[in-house]
C-alpha positions, -999 to 999 in steps of 0.1 A, spaced: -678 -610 -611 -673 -576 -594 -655 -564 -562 -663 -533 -547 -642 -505 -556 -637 -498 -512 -618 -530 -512 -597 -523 -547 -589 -491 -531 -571 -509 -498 -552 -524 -517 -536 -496 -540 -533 -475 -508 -512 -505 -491 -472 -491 -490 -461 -529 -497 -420 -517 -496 -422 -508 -458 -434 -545 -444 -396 -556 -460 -385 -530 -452 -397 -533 -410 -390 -573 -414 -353 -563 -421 -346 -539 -401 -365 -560 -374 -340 -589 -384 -305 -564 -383 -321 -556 -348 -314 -591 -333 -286 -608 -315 -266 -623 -349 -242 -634 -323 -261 -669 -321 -267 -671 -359 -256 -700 -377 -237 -693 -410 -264 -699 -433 -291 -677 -414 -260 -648 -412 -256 -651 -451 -297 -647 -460 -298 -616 -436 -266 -606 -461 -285 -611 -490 -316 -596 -480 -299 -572 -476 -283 -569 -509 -318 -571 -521 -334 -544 -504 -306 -522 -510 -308 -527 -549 -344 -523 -547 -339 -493 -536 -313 -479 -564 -339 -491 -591 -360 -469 -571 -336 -439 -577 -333 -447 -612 -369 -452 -617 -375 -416 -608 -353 -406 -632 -372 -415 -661 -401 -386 -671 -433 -406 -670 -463 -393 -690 -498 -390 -671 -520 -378 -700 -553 -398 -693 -552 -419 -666 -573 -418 -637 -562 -420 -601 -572 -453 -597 -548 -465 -630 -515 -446 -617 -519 -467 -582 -526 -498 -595 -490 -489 -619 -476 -481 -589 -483 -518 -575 -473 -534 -599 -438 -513 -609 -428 -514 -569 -435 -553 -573 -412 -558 -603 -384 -535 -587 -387 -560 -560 -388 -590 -581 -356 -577 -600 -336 -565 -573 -340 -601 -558 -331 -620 -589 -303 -597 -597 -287 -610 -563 -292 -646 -564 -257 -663 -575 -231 -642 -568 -249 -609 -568 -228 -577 -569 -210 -588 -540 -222 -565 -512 -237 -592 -494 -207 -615 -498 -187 -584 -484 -214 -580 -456 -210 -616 -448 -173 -620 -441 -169 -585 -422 -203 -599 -396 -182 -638 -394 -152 -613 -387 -173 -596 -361 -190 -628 -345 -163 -650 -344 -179 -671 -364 
């Protein structure tokens, strides 16, 4: 089984961080005023989330990477699948208790709701 290489290409060339990135700012853009609890708390967390993403990002770039060998088509497909795992890490590291952020984020947006 083969794909062609046009369609392999899409998808290394796809910026997968900016669609989370649009969904939550598009989300901090709505009226929270009518949001239950719950729904107030997941836009906290997602939060969170994105915003660890992002310092695994920074840290990331710290770290020298070696290119010695590898074709275009190798470093995007790396790419992928690091910006994936930053995801996928960022997320887990905020399920439970998290670092707190979006706890904090939470009680100041009740505090600023009424809720």
């Amino acid at each position: 089984m083969s794909l062609p290489i046009d369609s392999l290409n899409s998808l290394y060339n796809t910026n997968y961080t900016t669609g989370g990135t649009n969904s939550l700012e598009e989300t901090l853009n709505t009226d929270l005023s009518k949001a239950t609890e719950d729904e107030l708390m997941d836009v906290c967390k997602d939060f969170e989330a994105y915003f660890v993403e992002q310092m695994f990002k920074a840290m990331q770039k710290m770290v020298p990477e070696s290119s010695e060998g590898k074709s275009a088509s190798t470093k995007q497909l790396q790419d992928y699948y690091k910006d994936e795992m930053l995801k996928n890490l960022a997320e887990d590291s905020t399920e439970g208790s998290g670092l707190g952020l979006a706890q904090t984020l939470y009680e100041q947006m009740k505090r600023n709701y009424n809720l």
